[in-house]
N, CA and C atoms of all chains as a GROMACS GRO file, in nm:
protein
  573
    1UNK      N    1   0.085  -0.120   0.000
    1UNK     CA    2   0.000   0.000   0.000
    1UNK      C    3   0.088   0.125   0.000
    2UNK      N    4   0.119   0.197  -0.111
    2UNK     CA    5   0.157   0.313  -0.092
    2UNK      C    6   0.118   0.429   0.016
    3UNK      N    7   0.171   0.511   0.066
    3UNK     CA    8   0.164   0.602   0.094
    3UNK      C    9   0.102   0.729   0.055
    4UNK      N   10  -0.019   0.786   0.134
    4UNK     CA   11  -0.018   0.962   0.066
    4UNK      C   12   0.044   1.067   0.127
    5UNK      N   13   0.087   1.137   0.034
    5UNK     CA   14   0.190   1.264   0.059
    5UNK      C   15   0.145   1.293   0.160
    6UNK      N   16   0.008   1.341   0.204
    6UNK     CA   17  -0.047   1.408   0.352
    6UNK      C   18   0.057   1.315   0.502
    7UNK      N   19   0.076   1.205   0.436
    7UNK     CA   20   0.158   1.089   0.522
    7UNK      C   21   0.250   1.094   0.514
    8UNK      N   22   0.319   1.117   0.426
    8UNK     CA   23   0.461   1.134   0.408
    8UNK      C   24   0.502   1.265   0.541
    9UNK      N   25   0.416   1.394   0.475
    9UNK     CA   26   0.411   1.506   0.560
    9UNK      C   27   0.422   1.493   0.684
   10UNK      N   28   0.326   1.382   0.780
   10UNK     CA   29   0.270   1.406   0.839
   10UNK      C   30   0.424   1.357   0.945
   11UNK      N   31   0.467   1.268   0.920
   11UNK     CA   32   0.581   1.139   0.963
   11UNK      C   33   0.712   1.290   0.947
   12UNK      N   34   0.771   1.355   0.862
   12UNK     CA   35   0.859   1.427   0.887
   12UNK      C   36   0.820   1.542   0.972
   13UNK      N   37   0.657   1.598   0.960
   13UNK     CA   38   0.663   1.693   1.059
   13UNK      C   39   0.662   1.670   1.212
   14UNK      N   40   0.632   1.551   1.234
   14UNK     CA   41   0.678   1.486   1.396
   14UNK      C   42   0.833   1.517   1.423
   15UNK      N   43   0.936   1.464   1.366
   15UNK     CA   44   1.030   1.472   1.373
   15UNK      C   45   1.129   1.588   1.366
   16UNK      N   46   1.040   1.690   1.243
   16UNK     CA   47   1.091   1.798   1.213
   16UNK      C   48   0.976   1.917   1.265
   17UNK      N   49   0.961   1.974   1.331
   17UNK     CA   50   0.827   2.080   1.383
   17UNK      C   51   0.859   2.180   1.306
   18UNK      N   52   0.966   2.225   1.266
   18UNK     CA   53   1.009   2.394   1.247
   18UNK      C   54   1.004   2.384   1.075
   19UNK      N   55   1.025   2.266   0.999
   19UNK     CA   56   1.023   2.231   0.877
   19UNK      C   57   0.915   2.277   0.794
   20UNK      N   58   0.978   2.330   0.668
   20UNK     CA   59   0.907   2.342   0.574
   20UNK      C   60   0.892   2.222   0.434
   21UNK      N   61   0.805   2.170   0.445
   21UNK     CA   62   0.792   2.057   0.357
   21UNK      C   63   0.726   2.122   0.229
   22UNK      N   64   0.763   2.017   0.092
   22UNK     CA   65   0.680   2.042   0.008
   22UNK      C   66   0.658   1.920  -0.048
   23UNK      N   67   0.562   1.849  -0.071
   23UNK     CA   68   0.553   1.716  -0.179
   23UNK      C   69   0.497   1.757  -0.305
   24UNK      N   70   0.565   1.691  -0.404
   24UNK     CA   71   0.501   1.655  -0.524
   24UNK      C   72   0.481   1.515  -0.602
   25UNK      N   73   0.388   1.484  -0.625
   25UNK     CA   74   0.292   1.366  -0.641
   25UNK      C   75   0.364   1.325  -0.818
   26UNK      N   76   0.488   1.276  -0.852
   26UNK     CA   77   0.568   1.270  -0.972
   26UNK      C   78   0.487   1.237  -1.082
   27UNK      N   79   0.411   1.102  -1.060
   27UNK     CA   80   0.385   1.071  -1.132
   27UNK      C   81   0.241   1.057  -1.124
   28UNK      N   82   0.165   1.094  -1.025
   28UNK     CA   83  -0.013   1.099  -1.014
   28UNK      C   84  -0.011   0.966  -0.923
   29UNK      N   85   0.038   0.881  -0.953
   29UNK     CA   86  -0.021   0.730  -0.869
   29UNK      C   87   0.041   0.705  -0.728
   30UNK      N   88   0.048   0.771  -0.631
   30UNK     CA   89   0.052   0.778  -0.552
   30UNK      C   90   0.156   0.714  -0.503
   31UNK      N   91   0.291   0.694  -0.556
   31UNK     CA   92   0.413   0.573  -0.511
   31UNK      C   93   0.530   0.696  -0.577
   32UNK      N   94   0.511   0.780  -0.633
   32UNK     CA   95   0.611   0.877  -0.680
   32UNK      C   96   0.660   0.998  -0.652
   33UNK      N   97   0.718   1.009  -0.561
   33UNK     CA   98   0.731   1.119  -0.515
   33UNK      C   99   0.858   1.217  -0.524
   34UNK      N  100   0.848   1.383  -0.517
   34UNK     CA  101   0.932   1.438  -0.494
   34UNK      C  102   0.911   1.542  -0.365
   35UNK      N  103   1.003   1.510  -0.288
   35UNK     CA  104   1.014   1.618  -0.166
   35UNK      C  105   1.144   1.666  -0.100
   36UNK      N  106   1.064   1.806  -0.076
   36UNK     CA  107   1.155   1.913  -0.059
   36UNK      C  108   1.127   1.932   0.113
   37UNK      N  109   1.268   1.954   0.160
   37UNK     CA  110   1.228   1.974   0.315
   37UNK      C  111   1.378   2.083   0.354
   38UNK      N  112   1.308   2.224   0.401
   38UNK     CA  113   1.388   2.301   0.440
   38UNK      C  114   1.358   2.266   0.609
   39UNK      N  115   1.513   2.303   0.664
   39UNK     CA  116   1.506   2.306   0.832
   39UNK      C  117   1.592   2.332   0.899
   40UNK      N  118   1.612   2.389   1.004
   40UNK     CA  119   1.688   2.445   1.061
   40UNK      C  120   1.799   2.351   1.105
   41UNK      N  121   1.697   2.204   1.193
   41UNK     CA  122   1.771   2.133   1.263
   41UNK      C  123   1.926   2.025   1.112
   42UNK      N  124   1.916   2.102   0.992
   42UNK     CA  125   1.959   2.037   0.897
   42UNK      C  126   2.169   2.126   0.934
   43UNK      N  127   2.120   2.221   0.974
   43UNK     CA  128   2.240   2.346   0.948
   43UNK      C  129   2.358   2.253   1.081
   44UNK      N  130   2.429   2.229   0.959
   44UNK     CA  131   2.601   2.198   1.008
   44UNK      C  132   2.622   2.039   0.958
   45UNK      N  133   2.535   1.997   0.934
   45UNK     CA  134   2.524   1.812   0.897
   45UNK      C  135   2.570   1.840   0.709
   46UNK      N  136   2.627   1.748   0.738
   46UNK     CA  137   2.638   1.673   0.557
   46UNK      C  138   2.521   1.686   0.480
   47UNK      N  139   2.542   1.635   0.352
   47UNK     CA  140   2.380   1.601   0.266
   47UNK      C  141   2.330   1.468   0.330
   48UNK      N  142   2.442   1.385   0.325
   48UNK     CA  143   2.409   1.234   0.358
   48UNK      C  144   2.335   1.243   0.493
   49UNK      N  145   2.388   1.287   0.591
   49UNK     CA  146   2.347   1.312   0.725
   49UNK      C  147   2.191   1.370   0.718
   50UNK      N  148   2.187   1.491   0.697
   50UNK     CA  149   2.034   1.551   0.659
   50UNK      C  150   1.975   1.478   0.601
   51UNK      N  151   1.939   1.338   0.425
   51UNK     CA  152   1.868   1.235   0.433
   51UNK      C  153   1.851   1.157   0.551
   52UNK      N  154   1.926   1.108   0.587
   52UNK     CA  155   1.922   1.019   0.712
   52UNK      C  156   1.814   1.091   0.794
   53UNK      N  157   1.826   1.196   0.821
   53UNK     CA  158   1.736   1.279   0.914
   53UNK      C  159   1.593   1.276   0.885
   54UNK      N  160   1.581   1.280   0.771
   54UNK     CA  161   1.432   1.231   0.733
   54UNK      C  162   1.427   1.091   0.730
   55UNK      N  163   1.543   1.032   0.641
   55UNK     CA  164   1.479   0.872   0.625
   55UNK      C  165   1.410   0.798   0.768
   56UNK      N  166   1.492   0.862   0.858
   56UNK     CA  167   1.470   0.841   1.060
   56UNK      C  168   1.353   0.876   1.048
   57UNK      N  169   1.335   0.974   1.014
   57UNK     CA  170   1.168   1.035   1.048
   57UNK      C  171   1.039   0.988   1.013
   58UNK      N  172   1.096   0.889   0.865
   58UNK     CA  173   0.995   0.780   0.817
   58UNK      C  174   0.991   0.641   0.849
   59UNK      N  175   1.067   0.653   0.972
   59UNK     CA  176   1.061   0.550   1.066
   59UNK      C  177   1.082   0.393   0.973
   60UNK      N  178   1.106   0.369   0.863
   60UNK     CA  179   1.125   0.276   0.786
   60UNK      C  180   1.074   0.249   0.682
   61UNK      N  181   0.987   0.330   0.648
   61UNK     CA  182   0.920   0.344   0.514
   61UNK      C  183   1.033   0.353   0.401
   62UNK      N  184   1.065   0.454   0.382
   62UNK     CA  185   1.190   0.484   0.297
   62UNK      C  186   1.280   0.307   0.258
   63UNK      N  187   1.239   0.311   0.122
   63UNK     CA  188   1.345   0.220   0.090
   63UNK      C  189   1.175   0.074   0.084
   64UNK      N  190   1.068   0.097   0.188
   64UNK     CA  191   1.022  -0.023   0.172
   64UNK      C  192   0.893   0.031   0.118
   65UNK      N  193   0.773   0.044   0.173
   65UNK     CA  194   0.648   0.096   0.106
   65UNK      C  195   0.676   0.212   0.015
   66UNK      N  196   0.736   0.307   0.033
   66UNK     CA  197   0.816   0.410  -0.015
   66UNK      C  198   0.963   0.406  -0.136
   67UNK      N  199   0.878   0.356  -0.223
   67UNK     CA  200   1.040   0.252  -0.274
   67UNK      C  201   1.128   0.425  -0.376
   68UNK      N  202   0.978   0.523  -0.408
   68UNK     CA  203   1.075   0.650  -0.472
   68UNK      C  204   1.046   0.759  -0.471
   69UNK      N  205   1.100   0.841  -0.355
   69UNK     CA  206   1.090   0.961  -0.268
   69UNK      C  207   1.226   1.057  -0.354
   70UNK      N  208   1.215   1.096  -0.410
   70UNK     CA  209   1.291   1.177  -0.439
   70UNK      C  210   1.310   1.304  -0.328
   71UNK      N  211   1.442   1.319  -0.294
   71UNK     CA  212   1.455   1.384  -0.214
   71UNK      C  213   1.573   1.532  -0.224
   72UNK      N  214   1.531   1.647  -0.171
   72UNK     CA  215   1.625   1.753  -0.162
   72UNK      C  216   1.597   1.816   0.024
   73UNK      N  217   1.688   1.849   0.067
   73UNK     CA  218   1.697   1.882   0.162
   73UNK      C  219   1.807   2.020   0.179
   74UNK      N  220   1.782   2.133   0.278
   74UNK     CA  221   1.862   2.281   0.289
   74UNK      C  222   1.827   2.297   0.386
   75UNK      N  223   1.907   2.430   0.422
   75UNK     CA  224   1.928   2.504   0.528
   75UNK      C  225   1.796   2.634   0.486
   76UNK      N  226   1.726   2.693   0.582
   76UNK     CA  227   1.659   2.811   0.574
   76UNK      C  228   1.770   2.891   0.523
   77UNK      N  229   1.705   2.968   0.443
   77UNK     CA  230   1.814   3.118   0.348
   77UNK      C  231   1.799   3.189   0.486
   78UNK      N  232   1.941   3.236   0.511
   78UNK     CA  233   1.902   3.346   0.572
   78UNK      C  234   1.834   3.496   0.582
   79UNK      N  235   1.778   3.560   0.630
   79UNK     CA  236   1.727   3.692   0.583
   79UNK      C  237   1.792   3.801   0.545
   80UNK      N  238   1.877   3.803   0.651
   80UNK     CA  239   2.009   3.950   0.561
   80UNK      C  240   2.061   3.937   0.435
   81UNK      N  241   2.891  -1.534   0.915
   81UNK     CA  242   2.848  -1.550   0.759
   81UNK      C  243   2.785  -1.396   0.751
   82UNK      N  244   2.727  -1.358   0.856
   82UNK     CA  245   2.704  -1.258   0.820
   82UNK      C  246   2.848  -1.114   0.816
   83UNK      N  247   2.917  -1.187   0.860
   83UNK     CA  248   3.024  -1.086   0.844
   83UNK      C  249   3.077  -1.086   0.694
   84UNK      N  250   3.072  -1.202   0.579
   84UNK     CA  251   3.089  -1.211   0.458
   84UNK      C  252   3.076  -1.100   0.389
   85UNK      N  253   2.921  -1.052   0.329
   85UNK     CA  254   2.903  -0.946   0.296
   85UNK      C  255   2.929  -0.842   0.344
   86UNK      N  256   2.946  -0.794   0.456
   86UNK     CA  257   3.027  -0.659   0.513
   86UNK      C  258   3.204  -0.635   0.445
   87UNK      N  259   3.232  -0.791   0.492
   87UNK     CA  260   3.392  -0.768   0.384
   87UNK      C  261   3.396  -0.750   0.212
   88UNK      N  262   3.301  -0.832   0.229
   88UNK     CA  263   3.287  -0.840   0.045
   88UNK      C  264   3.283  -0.664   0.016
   89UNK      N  265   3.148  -0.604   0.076
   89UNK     CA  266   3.170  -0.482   0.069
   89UNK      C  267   3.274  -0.411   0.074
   90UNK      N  268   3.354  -0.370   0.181
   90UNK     CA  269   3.473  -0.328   0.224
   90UNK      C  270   3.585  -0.361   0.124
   91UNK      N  271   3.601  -0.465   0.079
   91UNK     CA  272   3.645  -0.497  -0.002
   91UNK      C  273   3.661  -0.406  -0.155
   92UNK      N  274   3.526  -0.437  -0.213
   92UNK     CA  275   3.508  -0.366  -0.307
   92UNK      C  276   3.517  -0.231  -0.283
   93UNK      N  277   3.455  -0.141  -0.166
   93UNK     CA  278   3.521   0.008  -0.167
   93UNK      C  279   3.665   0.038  -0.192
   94UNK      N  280   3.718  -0.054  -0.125
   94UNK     CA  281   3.875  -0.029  -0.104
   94UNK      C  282   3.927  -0.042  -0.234
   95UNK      N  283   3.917  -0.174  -0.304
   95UNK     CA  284   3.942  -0.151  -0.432
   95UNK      C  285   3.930  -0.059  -0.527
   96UNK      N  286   3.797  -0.039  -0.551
   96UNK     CA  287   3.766   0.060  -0.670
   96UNK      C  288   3.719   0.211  -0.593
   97UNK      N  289   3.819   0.318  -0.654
   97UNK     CA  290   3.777   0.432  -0.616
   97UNK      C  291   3.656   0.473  -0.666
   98UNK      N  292   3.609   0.480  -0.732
   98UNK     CA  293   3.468   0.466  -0.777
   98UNK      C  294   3.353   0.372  -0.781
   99UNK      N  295   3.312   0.360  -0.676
   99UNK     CA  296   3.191   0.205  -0.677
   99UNK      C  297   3.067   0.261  -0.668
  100UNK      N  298   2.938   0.192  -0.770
  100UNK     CA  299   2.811   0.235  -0.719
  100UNK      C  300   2.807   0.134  -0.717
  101UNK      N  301   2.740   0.104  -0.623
  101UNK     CA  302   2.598  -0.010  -0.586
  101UNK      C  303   2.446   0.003  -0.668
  102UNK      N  304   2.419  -0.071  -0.805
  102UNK     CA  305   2.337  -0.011  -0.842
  102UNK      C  306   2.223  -0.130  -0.875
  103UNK      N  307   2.077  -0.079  -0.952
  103UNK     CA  308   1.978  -0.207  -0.992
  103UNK      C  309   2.031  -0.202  -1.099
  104UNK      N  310   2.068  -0.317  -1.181
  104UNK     CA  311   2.103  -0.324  -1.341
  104UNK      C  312   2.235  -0.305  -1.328
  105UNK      N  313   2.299  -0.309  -1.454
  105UNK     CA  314   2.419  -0.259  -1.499
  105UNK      C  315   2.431  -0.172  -1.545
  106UNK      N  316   2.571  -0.105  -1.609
  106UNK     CA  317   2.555   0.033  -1.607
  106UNK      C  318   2.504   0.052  -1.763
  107UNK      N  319   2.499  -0.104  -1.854
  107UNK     CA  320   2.480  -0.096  -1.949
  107UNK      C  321   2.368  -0.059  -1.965
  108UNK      N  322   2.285  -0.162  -1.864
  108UNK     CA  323   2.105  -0.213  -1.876
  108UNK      C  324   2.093  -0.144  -1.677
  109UNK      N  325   2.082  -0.028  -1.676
  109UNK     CA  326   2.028   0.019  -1.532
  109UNK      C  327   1.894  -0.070  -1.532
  110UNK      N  328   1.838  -0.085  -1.448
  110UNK     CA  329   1.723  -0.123  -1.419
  110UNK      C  330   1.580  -0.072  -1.321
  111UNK      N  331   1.658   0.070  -1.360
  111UNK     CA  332   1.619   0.157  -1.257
  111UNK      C  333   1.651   0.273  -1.283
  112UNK      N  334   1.485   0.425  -1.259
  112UNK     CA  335   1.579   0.562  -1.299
  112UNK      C  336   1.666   0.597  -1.243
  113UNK      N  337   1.670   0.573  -1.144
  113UNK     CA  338   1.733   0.626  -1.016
  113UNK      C  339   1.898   0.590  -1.049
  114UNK      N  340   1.894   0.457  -1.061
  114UNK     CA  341   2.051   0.380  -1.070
  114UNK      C  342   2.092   0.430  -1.242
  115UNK      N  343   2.003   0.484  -1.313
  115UNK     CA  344   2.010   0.537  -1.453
  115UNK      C  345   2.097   0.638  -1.483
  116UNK      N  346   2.016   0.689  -1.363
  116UNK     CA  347   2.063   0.828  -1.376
  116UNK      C  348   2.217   0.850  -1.320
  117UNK      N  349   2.246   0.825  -1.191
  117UNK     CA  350   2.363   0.847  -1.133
  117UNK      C  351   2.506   0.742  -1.284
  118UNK      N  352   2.412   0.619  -1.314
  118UNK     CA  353   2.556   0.589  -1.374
  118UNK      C  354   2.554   0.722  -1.539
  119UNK      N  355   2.450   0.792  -1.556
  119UNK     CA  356   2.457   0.907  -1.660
  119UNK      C  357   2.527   0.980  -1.597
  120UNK      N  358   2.537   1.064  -1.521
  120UNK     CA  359   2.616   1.162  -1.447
  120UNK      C  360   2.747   1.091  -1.428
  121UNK      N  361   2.806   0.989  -1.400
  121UNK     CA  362   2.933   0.937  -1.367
  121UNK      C  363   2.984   0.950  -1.540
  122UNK      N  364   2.903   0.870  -1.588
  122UNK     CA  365   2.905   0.928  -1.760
  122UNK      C  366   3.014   1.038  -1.805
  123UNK      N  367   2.901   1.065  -1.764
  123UNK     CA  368   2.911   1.244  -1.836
  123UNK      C  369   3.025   1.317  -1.782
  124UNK      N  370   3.080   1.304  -1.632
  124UNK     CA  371   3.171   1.342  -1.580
  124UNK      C  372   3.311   1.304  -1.624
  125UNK      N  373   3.268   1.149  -1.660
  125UNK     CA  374   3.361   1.102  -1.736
  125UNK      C  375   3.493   1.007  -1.654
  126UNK      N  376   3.494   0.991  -1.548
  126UNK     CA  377   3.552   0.945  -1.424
  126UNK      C  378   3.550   0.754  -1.445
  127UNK      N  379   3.612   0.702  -1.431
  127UNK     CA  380   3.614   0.530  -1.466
  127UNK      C  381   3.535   0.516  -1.300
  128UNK      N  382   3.438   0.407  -1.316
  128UNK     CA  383   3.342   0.332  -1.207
  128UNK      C  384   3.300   0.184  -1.222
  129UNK      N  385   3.322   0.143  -1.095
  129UNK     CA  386   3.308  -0.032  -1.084
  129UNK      C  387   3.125   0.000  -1.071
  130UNK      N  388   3.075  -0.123  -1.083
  130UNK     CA  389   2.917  -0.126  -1.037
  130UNK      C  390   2.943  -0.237  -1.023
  131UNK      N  391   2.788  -0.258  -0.886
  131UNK     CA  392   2.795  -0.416  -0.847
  131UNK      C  393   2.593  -0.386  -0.884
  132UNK      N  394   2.569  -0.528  -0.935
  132UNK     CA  395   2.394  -0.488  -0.903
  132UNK      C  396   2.336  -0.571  -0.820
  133UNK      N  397   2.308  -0.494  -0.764
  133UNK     CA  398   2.204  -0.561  -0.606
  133UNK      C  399   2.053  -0.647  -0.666
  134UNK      N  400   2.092  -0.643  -0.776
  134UNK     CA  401   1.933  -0.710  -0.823
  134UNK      C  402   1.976  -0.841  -0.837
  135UNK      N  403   2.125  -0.872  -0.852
  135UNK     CA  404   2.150  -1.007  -0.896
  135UNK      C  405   2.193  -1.064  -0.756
  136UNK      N  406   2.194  -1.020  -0.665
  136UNK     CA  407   2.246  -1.041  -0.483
  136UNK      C  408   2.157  -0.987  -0.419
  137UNK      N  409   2.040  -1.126  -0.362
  137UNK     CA  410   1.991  -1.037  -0.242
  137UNK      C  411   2.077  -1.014  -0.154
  138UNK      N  412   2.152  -1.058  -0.130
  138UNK     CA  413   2.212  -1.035   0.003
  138UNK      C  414   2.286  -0.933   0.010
  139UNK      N  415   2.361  -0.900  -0.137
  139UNK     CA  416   2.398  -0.759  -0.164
  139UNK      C  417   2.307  -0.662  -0.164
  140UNK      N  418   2.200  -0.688  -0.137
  140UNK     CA  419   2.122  -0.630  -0.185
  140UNK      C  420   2.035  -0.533  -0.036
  141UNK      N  421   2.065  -0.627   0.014
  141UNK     CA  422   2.025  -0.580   0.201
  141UNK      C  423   2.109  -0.530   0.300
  142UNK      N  424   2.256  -0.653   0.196
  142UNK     CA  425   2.354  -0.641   0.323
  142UNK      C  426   2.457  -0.476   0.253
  143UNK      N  427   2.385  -0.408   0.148
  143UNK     CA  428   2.436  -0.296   0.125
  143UNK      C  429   2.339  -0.187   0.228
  144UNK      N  430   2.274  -0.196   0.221
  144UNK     CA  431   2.152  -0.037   0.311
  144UNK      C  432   2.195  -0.100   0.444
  145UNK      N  433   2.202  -0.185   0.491
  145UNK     CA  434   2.281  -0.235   0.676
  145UNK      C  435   2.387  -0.184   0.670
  146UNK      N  436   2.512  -0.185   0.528
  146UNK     CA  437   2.630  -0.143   0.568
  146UNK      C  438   2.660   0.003   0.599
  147UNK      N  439   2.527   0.085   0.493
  147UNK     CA  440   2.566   0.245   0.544
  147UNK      C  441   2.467   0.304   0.588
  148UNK      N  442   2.333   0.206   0.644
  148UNK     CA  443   2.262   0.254   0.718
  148UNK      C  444   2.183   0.362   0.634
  149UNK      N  445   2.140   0.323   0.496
  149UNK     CA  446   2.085   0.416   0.347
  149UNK      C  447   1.984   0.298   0.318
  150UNK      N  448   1.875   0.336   0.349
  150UNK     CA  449   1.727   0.253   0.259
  150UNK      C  450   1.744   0.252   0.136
  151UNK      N  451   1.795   0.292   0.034
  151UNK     CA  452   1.764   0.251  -0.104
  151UNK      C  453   1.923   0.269  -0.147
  152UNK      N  454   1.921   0.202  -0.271
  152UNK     CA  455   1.986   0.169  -0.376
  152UNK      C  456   1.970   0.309  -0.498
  153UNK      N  457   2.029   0.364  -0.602
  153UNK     CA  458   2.195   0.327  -0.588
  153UNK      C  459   2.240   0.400  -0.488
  154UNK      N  460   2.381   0.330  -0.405
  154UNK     CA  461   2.473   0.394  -0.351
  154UNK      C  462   2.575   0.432  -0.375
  155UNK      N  463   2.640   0.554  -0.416
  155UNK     CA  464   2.755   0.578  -0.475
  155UNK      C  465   2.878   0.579  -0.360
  156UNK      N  466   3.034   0.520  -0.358
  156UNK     CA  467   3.155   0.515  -0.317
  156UNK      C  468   3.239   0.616  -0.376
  157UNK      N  469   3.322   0.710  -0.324
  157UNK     CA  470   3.431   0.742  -0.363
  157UNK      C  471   3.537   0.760  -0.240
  158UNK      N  472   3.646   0.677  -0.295
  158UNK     CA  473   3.787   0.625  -0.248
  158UNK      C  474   3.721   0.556  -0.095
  159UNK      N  475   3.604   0.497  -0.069
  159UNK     CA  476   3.532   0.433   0.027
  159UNK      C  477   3.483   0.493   0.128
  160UNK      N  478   3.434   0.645   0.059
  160UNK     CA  479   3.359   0.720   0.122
  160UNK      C  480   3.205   0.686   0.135
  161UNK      N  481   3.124   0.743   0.149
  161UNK     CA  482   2.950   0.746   0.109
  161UNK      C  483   2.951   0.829   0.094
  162UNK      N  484   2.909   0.883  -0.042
  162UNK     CA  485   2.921   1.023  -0.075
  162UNK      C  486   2.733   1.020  -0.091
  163UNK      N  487   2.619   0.932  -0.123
  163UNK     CA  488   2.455   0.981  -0.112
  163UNK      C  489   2.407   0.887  -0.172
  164UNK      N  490   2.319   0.903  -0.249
  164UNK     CA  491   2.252   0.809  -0.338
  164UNK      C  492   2.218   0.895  -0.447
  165UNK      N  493   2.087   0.890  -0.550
  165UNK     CA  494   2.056   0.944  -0.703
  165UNK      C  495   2.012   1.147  -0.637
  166UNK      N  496   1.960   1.133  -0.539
  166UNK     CA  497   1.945   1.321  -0.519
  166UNK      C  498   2.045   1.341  -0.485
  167UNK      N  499   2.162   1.331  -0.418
  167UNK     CA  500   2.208   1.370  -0.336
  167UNK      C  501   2.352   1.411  -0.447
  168UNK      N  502   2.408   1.297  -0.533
  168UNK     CA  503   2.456   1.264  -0.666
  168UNK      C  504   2.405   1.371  -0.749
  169UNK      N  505   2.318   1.412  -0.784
  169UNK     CA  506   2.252   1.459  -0.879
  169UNK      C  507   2.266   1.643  -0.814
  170UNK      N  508   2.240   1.636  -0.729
  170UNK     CA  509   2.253   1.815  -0.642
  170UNK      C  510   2.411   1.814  -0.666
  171UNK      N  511   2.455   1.730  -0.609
  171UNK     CA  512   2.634   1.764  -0.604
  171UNK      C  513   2.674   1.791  -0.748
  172UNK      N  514   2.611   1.709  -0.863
  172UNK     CA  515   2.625   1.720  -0.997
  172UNK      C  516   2.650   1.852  -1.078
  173UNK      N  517   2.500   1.927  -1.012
  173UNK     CA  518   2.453   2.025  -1.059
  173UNK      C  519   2.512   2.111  -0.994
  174UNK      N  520   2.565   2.158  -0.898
  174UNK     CA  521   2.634   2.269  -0.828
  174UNK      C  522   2.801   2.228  -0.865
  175UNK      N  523   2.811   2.159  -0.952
  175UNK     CA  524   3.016   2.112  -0.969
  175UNK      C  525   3.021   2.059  -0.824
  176UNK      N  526   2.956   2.025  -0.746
  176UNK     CA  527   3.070   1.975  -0.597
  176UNK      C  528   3.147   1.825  -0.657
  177UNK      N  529   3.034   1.761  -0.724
  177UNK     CA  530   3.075   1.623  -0.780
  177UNK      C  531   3.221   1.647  -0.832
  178UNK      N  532   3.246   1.730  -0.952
  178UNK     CA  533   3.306   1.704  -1.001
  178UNK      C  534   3.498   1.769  -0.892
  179UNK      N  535   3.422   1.848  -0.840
  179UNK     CA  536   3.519   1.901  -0.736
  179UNK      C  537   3.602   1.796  -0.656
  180UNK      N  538   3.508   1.732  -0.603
  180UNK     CA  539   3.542   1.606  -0.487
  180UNK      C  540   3.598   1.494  -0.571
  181UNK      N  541   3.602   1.440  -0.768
  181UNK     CA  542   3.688   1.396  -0.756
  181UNK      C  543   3.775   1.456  -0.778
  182UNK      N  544   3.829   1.553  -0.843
  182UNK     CA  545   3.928   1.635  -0.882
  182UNK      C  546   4.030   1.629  -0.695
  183UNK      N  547   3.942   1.640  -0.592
  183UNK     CA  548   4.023   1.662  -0.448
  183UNK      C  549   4.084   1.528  -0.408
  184UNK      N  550   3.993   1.409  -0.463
  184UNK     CA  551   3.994   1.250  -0.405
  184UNK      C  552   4.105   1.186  -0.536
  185UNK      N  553   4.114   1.334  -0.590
  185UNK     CA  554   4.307   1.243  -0.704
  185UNK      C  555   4.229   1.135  -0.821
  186UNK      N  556   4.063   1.174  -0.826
  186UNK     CA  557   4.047   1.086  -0.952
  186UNK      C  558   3.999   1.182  -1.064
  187UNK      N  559   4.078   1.151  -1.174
  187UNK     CA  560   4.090   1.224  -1.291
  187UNK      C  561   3.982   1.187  -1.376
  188UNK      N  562   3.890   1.305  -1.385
  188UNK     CA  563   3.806   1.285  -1.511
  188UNK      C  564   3.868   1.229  -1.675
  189UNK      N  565   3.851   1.171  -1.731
  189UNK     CA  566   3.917   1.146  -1.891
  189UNK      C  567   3.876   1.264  -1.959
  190UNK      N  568   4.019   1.341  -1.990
  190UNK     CA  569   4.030   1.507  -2.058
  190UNK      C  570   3.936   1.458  -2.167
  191UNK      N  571   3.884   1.605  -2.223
  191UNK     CA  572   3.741   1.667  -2.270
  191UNK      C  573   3.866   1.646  -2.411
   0.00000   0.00000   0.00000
């Protein structure tokens, strides 16, 4: 059973509170995904490290019901 | 036995400065994802071993246990973990890729 994005959402914003998520639905059928997750708690970690930070957050989905999450992850821009 | 595949792994990093872990070969990917990263290694132009986890389950499991990464492909350089197909693909697009091998002493094949 795939996943819906509202779920996807729902699993990183536990983990991440301050996060700005975005999903996009790749391919319409509900198994394709692309997401974007800005956050604070990301600033000083690697790229590799920051996936991990979500893949944790999907508690094990990633890789199994979730087989293609396309993923980008950043730091908030700063304002100045 | 289960320590097998951890060396086998280790192994192969150490060997090849360039290793993905991918679905398919780099001829026949079997997968966008694993498609794509061996296009970008491509294009960069850099020599790369591939192993495919489609033909090894056990490579196939006992790779996401070894770096603690749910999916496939996984890219190696000089037996680093450098991400998987986004992570590959951002570094791509900003030159870091091509930076890090130029720093890790592996020579793209001149343009």
């Amino acid at each position: 059973m795939p996943m819906t994005a509202q779920e996807i959402e729902a699993y990183i914003r536990t983990a991440l509170p301050d996060a700005s998520i975005s999903i996009e639905d790749l391919a319409g059928d509900g198994d394709h995904y692309a997401c974007t997750v800005v956050s604070e708690a990301f600033r000083g970690l690697s790229r590799v490290r920051q996936h991990q930070v979500v893949y944790a957050a999907l508690q094990g989905h990633m890789g199994g019901t979730l087989h293609a999450l396309a993923l980008q992850t950043s730091v908030p821009q700063s304002e100045s | 036995m289960a320590d097998t595949i951890t060396q086998r792994i280790q192994q192969d990093i150490d060997a090849n400065p360039v290793m993905l872990y991918m679905k398919g070969t780099a001829q026949f990917p079997q997968c966008g994802f694993s498609a794509k990263v061996v296009q970008i290694l491509g294009h960069v132009g850099v020599p790369f071993q591939t192993a495919n986890v489609l033909a090894d389950p056990e490579l196939r499991q006992g790779i996401k246990d070894f770096t603690n990464w749910p999916t496939v492909p996984q890219l190696y350089v000089k037996g680093e973990f450098i991400g998987g197909c986004d992570i590959v693909t951002e570094m791509f697009l900003s030159g870091e890729l091509e930076k890090l091998f130029a720093e890790k002493g592996i020579v793209p094949a001149s343009a």
